[in-house]
VONUMAR-961259 format. One record per residue (C-alpha): residue number from 0; z, y, x. Coordinates in nm, 4 decimals. Layout:
[rec NUM,[Z,Y,X]]
...
//
This chain:
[rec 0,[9.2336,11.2139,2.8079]]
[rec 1,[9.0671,11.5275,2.9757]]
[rec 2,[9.1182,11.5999,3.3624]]
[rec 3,[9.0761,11.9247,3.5175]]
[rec 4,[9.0492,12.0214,3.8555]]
[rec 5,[9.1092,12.3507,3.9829]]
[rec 6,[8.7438,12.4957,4.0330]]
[rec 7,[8.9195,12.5950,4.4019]]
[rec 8,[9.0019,12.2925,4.4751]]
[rec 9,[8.6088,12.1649,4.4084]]
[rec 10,[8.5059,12.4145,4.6160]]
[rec 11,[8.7381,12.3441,4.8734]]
[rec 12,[8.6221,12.0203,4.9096]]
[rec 13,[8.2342,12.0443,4.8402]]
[rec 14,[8.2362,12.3164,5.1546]]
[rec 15,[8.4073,12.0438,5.3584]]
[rec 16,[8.1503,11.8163,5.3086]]
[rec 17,[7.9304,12.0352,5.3369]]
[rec 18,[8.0976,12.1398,5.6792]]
[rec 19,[8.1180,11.7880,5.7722]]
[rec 20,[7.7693,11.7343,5.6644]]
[rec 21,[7.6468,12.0209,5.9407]]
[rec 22,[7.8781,11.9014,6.2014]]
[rec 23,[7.7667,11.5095,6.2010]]
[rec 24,[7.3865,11.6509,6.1756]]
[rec 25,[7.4563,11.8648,6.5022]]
[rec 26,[7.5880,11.5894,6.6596]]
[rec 27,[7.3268,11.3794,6.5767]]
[rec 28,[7.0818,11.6259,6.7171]]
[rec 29,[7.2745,11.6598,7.0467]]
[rec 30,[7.2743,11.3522,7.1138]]
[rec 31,[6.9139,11.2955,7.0298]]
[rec 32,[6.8519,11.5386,7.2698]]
[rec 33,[7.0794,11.4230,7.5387]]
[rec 34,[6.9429,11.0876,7.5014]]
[rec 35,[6.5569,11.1282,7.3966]]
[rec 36,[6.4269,11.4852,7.3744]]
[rec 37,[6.5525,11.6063,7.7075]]
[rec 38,[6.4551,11.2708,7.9271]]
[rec 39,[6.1010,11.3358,7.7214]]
[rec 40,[6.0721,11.6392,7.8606]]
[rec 41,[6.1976,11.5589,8.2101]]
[rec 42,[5.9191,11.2794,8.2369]]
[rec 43,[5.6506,11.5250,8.1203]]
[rec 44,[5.7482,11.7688,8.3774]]
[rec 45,[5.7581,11.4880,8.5993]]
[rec 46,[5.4009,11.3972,8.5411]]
[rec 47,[5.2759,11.7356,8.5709]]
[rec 48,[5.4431,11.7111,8.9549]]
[rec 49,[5.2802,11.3916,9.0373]]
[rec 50,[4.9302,11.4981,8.8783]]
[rec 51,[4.9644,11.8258,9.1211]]
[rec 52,[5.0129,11.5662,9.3876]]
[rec 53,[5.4197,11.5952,9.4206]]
[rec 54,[5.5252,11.2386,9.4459]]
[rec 55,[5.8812,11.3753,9.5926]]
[rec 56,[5.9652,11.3995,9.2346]]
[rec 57,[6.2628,11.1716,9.0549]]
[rec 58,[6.4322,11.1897,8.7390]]
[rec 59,[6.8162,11.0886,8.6975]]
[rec 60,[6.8604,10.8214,8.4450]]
[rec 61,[7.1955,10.8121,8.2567]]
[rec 62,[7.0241,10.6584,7.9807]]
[rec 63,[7.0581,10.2752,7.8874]]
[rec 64,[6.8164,10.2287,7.6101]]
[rec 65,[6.3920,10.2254,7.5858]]
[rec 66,[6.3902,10.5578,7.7706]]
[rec 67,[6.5579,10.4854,8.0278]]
[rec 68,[6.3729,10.1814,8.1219]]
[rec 69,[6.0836,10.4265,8.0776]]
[rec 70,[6.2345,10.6634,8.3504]]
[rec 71,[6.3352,10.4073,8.6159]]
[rec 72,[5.9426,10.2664,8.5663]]
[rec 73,[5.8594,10.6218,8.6328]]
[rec 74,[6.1160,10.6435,8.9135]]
[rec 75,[5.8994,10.3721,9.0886]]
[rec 76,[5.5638,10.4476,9.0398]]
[rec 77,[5.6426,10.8074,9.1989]]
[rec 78,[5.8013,10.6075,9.4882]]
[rec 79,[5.4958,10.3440,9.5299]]
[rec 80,[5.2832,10.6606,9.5253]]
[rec 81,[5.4811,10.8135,9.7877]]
[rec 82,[5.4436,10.5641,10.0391]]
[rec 83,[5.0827,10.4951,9.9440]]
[rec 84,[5.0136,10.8482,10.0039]]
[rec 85,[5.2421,10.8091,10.3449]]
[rec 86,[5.0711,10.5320,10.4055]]
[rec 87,[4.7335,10.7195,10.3461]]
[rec 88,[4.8155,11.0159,10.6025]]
[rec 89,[4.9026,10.7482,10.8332]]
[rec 90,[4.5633,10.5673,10.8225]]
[rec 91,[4.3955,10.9193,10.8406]]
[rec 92,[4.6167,10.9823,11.1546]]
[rec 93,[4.5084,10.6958,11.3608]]
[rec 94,[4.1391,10.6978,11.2356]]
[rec 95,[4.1073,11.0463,11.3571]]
[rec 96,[4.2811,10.9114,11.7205]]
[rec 97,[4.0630,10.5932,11.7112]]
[rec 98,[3.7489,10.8233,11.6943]]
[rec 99,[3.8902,11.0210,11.9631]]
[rec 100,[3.9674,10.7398,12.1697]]
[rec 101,[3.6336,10.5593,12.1189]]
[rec 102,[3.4537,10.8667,12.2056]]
[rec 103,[3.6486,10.9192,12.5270]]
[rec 104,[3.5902,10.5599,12.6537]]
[rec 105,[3.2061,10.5374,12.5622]]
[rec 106,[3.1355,10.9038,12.7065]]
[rec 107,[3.3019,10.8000,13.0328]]
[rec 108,[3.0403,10.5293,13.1399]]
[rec 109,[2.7297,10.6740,12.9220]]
[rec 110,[2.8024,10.9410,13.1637]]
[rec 111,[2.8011,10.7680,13.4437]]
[rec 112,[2.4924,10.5313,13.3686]]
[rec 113,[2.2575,10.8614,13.2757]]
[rec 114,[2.3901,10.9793,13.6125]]
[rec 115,[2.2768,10.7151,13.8453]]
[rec 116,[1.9470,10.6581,13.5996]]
[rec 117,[1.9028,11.0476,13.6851]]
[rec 118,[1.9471,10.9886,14.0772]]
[rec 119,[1.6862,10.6931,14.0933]]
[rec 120,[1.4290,10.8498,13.8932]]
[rec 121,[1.4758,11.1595,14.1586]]
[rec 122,[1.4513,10.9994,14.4344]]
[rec 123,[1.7411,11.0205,14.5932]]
[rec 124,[1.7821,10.6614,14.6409]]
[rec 125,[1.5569,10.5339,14.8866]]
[rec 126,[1.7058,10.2411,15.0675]]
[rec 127,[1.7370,9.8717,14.9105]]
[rec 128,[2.1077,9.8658,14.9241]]
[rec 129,[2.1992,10.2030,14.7865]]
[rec 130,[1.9415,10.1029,14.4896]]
[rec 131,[2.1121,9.7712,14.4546]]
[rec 132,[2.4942,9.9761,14.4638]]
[rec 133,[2.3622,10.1855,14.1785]]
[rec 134,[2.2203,9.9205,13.9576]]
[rec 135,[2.5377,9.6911,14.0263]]
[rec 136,[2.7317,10.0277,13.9088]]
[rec 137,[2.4668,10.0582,13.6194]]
[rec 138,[2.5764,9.7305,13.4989]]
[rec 139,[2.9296,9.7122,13.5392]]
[rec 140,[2.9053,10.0289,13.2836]]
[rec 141,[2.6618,9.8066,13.0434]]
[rec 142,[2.8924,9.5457,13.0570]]
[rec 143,[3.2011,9.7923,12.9635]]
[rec 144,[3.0117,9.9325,12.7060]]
[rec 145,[2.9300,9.6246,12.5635]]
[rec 146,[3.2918,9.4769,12.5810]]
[rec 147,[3.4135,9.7615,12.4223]]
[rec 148,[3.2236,9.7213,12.1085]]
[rec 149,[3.3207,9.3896,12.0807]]
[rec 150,[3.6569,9.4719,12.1173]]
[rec 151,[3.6230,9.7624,11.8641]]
[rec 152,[3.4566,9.4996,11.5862]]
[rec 153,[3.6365,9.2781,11.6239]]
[rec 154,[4.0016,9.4989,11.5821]]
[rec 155,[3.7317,9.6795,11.2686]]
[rec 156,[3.7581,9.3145,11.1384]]
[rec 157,[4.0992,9.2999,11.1504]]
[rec 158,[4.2121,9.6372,11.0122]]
[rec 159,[4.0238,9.5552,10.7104]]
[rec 160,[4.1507,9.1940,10.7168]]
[rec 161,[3.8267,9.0801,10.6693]]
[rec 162,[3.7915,8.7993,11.0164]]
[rec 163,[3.7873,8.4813,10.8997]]
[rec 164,[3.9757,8.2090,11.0530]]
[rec 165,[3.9319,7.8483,11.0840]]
[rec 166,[4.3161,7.7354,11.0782]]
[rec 167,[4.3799,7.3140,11.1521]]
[rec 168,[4.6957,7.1389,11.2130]]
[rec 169,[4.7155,7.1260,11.6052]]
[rec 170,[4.9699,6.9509,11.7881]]
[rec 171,[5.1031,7.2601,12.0136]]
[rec 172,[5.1837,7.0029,12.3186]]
[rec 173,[4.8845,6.8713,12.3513]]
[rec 174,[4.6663,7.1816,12.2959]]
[rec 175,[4.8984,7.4305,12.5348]]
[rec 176,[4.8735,7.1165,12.7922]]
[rec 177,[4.5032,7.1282,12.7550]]
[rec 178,[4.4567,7.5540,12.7621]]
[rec 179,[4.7292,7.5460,13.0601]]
[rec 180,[4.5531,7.3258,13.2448]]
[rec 181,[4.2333,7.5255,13.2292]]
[rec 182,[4.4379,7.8586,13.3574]]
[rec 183,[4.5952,7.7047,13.5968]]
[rec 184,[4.2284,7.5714,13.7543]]
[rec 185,[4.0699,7.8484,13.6935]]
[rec 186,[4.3664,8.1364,13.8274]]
[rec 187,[4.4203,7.9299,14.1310]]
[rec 188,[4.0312,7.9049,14.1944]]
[rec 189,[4.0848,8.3107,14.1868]]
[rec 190,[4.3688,8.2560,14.4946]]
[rec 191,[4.6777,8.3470,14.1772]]
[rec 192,[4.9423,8.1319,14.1556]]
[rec 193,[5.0212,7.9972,13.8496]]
[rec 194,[5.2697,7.7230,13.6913]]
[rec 195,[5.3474,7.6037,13.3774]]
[rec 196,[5.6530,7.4208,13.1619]]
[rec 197,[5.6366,7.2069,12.9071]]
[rec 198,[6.0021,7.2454,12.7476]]
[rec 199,[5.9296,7.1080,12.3783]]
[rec 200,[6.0672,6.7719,12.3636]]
[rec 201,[5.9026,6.6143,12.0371]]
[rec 202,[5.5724,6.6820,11.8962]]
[rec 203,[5.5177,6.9395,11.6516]]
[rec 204,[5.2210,7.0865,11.5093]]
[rec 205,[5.1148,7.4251,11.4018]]
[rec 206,[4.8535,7.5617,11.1960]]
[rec 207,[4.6203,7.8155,11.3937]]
[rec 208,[4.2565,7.9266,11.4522]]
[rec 209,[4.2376,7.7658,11.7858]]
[rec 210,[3.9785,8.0437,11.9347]]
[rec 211,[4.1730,8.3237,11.8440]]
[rec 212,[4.5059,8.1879,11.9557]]
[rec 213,[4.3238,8.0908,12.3224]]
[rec 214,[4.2272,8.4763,12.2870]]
[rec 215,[4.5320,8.5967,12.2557]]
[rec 216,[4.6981,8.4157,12.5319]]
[rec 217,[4.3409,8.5244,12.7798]]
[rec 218,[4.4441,8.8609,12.6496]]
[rec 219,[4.7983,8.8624,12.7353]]
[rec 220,[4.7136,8.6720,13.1291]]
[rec 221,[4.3956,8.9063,13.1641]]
[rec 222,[4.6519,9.2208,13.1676]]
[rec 223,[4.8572,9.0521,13.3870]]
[rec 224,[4.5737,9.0194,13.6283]]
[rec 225,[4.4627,9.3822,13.5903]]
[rec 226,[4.8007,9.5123,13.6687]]
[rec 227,[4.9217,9.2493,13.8993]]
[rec 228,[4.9033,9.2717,14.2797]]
[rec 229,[4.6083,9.1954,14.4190]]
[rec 230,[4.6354,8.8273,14.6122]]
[rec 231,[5.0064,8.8169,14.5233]]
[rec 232,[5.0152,8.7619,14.1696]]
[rec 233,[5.2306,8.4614,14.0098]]
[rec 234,[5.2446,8.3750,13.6780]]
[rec 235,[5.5172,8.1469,13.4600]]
[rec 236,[5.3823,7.9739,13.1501]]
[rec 237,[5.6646,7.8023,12.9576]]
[rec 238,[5.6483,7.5973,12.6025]]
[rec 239,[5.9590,7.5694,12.4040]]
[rec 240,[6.0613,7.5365,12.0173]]
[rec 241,[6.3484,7.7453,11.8817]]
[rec 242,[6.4824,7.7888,11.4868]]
[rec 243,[6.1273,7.6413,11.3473]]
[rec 244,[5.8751,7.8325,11.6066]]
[rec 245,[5.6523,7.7423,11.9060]]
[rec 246,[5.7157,8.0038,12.1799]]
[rec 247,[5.5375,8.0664,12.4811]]
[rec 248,[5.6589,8.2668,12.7497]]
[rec 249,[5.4019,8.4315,12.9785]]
[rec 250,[5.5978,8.5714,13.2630]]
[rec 251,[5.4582,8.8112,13.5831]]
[rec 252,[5.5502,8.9317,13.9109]]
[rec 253,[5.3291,9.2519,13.8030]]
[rec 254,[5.4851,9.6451,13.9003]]
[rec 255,[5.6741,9.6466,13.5033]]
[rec 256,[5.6426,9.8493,13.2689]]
[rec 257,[5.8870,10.1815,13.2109]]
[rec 258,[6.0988,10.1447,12.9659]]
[rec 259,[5.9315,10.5298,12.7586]]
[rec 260,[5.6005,10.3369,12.7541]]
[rec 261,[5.7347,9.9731,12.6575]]
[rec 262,[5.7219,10.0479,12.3113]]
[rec 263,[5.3414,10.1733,12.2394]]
[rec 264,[5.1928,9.8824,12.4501]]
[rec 265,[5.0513,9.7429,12.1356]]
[rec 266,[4.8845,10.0558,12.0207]]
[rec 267,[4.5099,10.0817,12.0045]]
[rec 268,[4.3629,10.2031,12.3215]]
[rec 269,[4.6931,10.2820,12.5149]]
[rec 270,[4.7044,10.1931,12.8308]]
[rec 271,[5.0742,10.2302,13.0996]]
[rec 272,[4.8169,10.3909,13.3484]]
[rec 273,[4.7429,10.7505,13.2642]]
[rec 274,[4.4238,10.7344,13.4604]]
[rec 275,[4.2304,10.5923,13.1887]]
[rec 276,[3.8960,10.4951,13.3640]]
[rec 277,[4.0768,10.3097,13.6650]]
[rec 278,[4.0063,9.9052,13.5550]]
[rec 279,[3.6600,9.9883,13.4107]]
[rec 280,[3.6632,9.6521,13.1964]]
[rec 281,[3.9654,9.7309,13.0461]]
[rec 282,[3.9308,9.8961,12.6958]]
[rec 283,[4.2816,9.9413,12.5804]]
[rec 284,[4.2365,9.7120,12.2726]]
[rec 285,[4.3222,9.3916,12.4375]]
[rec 286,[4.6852,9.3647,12.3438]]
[rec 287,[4.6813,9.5502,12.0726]]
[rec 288,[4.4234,9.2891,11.9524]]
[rec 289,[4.6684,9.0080,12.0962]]
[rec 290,[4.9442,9.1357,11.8232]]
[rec 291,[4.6940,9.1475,11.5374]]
[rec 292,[4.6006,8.7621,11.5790]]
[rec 293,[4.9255,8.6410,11.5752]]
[rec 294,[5.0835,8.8127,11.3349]]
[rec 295,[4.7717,8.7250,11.1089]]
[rec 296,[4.9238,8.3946,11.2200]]
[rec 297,[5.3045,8.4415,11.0518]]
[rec 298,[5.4105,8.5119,11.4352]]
[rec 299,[5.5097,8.7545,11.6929]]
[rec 300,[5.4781,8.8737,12.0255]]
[rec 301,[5.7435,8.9814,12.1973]]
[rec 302,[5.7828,9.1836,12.5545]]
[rec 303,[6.0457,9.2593,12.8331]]
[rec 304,[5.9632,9.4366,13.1191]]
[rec 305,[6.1608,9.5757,13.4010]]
[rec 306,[5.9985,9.7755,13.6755]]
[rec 307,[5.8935,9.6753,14.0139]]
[rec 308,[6.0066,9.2815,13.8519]]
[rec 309,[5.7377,9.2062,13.6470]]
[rec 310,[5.6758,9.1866,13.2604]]
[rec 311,[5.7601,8.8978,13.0481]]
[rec 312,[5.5386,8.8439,12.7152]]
[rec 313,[5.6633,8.5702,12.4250]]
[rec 314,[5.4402,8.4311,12.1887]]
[rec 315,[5.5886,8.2843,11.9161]]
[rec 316,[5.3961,8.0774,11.6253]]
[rec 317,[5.5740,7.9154,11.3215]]
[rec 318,[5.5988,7.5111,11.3661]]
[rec 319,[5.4139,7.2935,11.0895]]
[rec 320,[5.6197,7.0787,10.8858]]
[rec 321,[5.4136,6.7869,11.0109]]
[rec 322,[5.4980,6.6306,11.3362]]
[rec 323,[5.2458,6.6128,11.6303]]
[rec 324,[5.1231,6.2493,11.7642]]
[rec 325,[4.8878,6.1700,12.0342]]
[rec 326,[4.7203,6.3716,12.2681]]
[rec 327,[4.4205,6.5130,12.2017]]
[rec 328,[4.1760,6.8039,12.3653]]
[rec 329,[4.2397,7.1510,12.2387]]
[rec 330,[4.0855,7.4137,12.4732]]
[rec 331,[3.7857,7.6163,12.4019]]
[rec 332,[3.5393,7.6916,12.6490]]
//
């Protein structure tokens, strides 16, 4: 038996497919587009930013699927070159203030050597003891000199983290006892008073570069002495252990330091005074150099300071997880 259907009807129903057919296709495309082709083009435009040097850039990522795993990657390689870049200016910043520093410090006593070299081979000296005064001042600007490019290598080394250390498991007691004793000798010998505490009831070691630690804590005593009143000064060494660190407290009865200038103490070539050339055999790297050596270390150095009471430095250095025994000799020479 023959069916018809009304040719209307067909028609009817073909242009609804049909209909259908366009509307499913169009929101197919839309949401290829929402999905792929529009995050596509975001991360081209994106690259075009960072290849112009625009690392500020980001793209939002609403997507859950190969793209957007592709723009969150994105996300943080534009970040990582952001603070590289930061990072970058910042480097530039302080090489162009070490350069100015360095040439400030060695043009001070170049100056003052081709001076007195100038007034000798004049003739204006003509008695044995003015000749001897200029010579002595001759060398004490040498010496500077000389100091100061130490100082400068040596901080080179470190910026570049290429000083090499010889690290050992030391037992802290017996080597502070040792380098303590050889202060204390050696300030008192100067007329300083000095004293020290041994708080750290079991033995513990820690792994450190012997040298550079003894450095450190000659750097940190040495700026006590600069700044500390002359014939007066006292200093209070004290060895404790606290939540898995050595610390060492190095305490003064110097003038302080002002609470504005307490936190750039560690920068390269700052000194509290403002009158840079007034302790000629300081060059402004000595703490800053301090900080570098421990924290190559895993430690810290911390400061307090409060003026006209003195200034209060803490070295700390992690603890081993071997014990200490016996005593054995530590100090350097």
């Amino acid at each position: 038996m023959l069916i018809y259907f009304p040719v209307n009807k067909i028609l009817t129903f073909l242009l609804g497919l049909f209909i259908i057919g366009h509307l499913v296709h169009f929101v197919w495309i839309s949401h290829l587009e929402k999905r792929i082709f529009k995050p596509i083009l975001q991360l081209h435009d994106g690259v075009k930013e960072i290849a112009k040097g625009n690392y500020n850039v980001r793209i939002d990522n609403n997507a859950c699927n190969e793209i957007g795993f592709l723009i969150e990657s994105f996300n943080i390689m534009a970040e990582k070159l952001k603070e590289n870049e930061n990072l970058k200016q910042e480097y530039e910043e302080n090489r162009k203030a070490l350069i100015a520093n360095i040439s400030h410090d060695l043009k001070t006593p170049i100056t003052a050597i081709q001076g007195y070299i100038e007034a000798i081979q004049d003739g204006i000296v003509t008695s044995p003891e003015k000749m001897a005064q200029y010579l002595e001042i001759i060398n004490n600007n040498t010496v500077y000199i000389n100091h100061l490019i130490d100082d400068l290598f040596l901080f080179s080394k470190l910026d570049m983290h290429q000083l090499e250390f010889k690290m050992e498991s030391v037992p802290i007691k017996a080597y502070m006892h040792d380098l303590m004793t050889e202060f204390s000798f050696e300030l008192q010998e100067r007329g300083f008073e000095f004293h020290y505490t041994d708080d750290m009831a079991e033995k513990y070691n820690v792994v450190i570069d012997r040298k550079r630690i003894y450095q450190v804590i000659r750097n940190i005593i040495g700026n006590a002495i600069k700044y500390g009143p002359p014939g007066a000064l006292r200093l209070e060494t004290r060895l404790y252990k606290s939540e898995g660190f050595s610390y060492l407290t190095i305490r003064d009865n110097g003038p302080g330091i002002p609470e504005d200038k307490l936190p750039r103490i560690f920068d390269r070539f700052y000194r509290v005074d403002s009158e840079r050339t007034k302790d000629l055999m300081s060059t402004g790297l000595g703490l800053s150099i301090a900080k570098e050596l421990v924290e190559a270390h895993g430690g810290k150095v911390l400061v307090e300071s409060v003026v006209g009471e003195g200034s209060c430095f803490t070295l700390a250095i992690p603890l081993s997880t071997e014990k200490g025994s016996g005593h054995e000799a530590y100090s350097d020479n």
